[in-house]
C-alpha positions in Angstrom: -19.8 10.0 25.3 -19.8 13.4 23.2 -20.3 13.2 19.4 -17.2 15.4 19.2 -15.2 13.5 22.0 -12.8 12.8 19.3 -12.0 16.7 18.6 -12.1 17.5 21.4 -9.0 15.0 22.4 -7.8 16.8 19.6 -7.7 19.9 21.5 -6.1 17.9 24.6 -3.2 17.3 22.2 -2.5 20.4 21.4 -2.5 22.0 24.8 -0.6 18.9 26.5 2.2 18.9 23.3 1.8 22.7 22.2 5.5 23.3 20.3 6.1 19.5 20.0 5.1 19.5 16.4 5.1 21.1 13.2 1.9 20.7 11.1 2.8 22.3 8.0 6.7 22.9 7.3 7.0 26.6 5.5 10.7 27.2 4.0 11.7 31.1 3.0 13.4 29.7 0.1 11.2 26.8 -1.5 11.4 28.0 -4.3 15.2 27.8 -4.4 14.8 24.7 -3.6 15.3 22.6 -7.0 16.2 19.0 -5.9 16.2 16.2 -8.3 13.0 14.4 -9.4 12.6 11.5 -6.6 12.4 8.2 -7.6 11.1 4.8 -6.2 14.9 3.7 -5.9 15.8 6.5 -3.6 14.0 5.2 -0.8 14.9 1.9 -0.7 18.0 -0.3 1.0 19.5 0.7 3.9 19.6 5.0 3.8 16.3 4.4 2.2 14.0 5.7 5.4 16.6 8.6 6.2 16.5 9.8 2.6 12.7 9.9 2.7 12.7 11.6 5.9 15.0 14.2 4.8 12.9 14.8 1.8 9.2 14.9 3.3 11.1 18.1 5.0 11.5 19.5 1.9 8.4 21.6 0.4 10.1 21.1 -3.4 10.5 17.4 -2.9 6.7 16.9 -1.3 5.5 19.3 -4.4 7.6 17.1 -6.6 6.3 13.9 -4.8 2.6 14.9 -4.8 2.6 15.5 -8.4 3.1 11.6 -9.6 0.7 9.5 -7.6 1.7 6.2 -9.2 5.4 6.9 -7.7 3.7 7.6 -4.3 2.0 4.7 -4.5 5.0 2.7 -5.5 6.5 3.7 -2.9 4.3 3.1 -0.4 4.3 -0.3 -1.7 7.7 -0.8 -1.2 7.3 0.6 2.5 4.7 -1.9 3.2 6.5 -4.6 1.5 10.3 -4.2 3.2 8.7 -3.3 6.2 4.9 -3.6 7.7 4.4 -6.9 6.2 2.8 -6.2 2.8 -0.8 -5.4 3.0 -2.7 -4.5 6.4 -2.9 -5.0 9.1 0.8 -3.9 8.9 3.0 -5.1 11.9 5.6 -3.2 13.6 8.5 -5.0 15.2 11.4 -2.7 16.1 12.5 1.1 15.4 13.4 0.9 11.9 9.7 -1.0 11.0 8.3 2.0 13.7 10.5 4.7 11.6 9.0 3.4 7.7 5.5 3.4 9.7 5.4 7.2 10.4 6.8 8.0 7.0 4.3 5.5 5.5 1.6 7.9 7.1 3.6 11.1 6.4 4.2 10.1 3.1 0.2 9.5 2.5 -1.1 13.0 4.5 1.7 15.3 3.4 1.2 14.4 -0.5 -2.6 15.0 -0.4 -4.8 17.4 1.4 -5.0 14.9 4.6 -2.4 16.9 6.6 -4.4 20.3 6.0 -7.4 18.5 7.4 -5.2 17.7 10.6 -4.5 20.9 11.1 -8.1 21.8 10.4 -9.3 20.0 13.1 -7.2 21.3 15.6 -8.3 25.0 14.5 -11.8 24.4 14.2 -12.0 22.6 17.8 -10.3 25.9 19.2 -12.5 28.2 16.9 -15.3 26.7 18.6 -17.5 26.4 16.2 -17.7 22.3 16.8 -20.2 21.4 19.7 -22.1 18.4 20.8 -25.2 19.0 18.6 -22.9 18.9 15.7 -23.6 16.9 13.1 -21.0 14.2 10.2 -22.6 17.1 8.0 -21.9 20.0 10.4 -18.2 18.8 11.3 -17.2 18.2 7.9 -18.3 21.9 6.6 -16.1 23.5 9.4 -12.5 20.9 8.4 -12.5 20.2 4.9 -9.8 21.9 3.4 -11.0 23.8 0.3 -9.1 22.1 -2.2 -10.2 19.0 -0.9 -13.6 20.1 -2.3 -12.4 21.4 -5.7 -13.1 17.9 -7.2 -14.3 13.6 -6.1 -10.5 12.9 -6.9 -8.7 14.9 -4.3 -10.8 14.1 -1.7 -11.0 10.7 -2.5 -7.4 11.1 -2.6 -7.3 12.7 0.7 -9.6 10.1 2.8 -7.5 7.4 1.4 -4.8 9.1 2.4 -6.2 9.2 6.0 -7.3 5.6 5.9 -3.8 4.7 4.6 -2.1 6.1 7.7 -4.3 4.5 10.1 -3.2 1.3 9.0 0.2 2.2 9.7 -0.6 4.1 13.2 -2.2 0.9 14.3 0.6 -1.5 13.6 2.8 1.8 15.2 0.7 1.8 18.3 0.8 -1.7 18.9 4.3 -2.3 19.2 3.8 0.5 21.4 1.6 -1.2 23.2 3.1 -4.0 23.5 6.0 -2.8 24.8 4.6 -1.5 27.8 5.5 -2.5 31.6 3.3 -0.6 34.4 1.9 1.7 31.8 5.5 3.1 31.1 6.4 2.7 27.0 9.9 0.9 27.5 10.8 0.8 23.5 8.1 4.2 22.1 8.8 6.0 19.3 12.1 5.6 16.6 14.8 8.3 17.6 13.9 11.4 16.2 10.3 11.6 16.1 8.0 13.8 17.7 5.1 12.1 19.8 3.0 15.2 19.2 2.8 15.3 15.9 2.7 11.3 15.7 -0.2 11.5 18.1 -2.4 14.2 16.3 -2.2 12.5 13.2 -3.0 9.3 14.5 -6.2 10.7 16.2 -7.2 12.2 12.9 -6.3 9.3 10.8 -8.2 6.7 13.5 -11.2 8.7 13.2 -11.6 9.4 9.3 -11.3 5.4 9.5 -14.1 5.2 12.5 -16.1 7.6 10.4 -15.6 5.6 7.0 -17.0 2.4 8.5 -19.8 4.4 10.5 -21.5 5.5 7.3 -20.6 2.5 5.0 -24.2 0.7 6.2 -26.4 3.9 4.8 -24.8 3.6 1.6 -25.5 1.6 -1.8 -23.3 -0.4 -2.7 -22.4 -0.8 1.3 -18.4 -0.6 0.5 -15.6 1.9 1.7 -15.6 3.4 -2.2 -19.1 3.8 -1.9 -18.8 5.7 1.7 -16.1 8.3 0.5 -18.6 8.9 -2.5 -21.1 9.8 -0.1 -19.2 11.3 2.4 -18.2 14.0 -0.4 -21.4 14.8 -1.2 -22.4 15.9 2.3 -18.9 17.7 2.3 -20.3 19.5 -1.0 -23.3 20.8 0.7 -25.8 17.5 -0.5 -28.3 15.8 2.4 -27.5 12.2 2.0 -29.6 10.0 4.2 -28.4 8.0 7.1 -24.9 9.7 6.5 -25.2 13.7 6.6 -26.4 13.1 10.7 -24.1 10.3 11.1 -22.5 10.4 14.7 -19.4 8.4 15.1 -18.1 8.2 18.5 -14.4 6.9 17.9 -13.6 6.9 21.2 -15.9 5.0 22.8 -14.2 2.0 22.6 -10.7 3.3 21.7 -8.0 0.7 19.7 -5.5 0.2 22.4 -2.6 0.9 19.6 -4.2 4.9 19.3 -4.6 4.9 23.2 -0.7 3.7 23.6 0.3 6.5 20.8 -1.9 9.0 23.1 0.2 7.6 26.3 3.3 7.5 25.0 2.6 11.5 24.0 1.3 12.2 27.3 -2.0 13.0 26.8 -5.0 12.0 29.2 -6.5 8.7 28.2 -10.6 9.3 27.3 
């Protein structure tokens, strides 16, 4: 199994779903765009998903968003609590608990650098530029968006992000999953959302995760915090033993929730 086998699926999604999804939402007139400051209330009871939806559309609202990560997190919380069963592994049982998982996720990558780094995968694996002698070291040079690297906090900020979504593409893909007859996804996704985008994401997201726990043994303390800590350094151009030529295969044994998420998008199984 290639080191890379991951990106390259990557590229596989984006040929099999090319036009299915918008990675970054560009509006002519964002700056016109002055909605109210969002608050934790806005998102909850009954319109609450819908409301959020609407607004992750918005550029202003995302900026607004992005700027107060205690309200992020609050909401998140709230997600988590009315609908994924608190703290993970989250659990998806119908539409509306599969429609507050993707904006959990959305929420996460869209008010950090983690969608950038989505997109930054799929152009790097098309660039080229990632082979099979490439390296945890290597990979990371070629995807991490710039301002990722600018300081520890936003890209701790963005892995977390990452690791955050996973948890909610797993409980996603296992309702999927489990709603399968024959290999055919009887229930899939919540009306309205786009199996591309859901799928590219989820490959990124399930990977950051695979990668996180790959180099957590090399480090000191041996802990997640510790891992992201490291895993910055190398991004910043440091050696770090045991993790700069760390090779994480994620797809070797796959999670049946991202292989269902994969299915459900149509793209090949690895």
């Amino acid at each position: 199994m290639s080191r890379v086998k991951t990106l390259a699926l990557a590229t596989i999604v984006l040929f099999a779903l090319a036009g299915c999804a918008q990675l970054f939402e560009f509006n002519l007139f964002g700056s016109l765009d002055n909605p109210p400051t969002p608050t934790a209330a806005d998102y909850q009871g009954a319109a609450g998903l819908d409301q959020l939806a609407q607004d992750l559309s918005s550029p202003a609202v995302v900026d607004a968003l992005a700027a107060d990560p205690t309200l992020v997190d609050t909401i998140l919380t709230n997600l988590a609590t009315d609908y994924l069963g608190v703290v993970p592994p989250f659990t998806v049982s119908d539409s509306t608990d599969g429609q507050a998982a993707i904006l959990y996720a959305d929420l996460a990558l869209k008010t950090t650098e983690g969608e950038a780094l989505v997109n930054n995968i799929v152009e790097t694996v098309l660039s080229g530029s990632i082979t099979t002698t490439s390296t945890v070291a290597d990979i990371l040079a070629d995807i991490i968006p710039p301002e990722a690297l600018a300081s520890e906090a936003t890209f701790t900020a963005m892995v977390q992000a990452l690791l955050a979504a996973n948890d909610a593409y797993l409980a996603l893909g296992a309702y999927v999953d489990g709603s399968m007859s024959d290999g055919i996804a009887e229930n899939g996704l919540p009306p309205g959302s786009l199996p591309g985008d859901v799928a590219q994401k989820a490959i990124v997201a399930y990977t950051m995760r695979k990668t996180v726990d790959a180099v957590i043994p090399a480090c000191v303390p041996a802990t997640e915090a510790q891992a992201i800590v490291e895993l910055y350094k190398v991004a910043t151009g440091q050696v770090v033993v045991g993790v700069s030529d760390a090779t994480p295969d994620p797809f070797s044994s796959p999670d049946n929730a991202i292989l269902a998420l994969l299915d459900l998008a149509g793209v090949p199984l690895p």
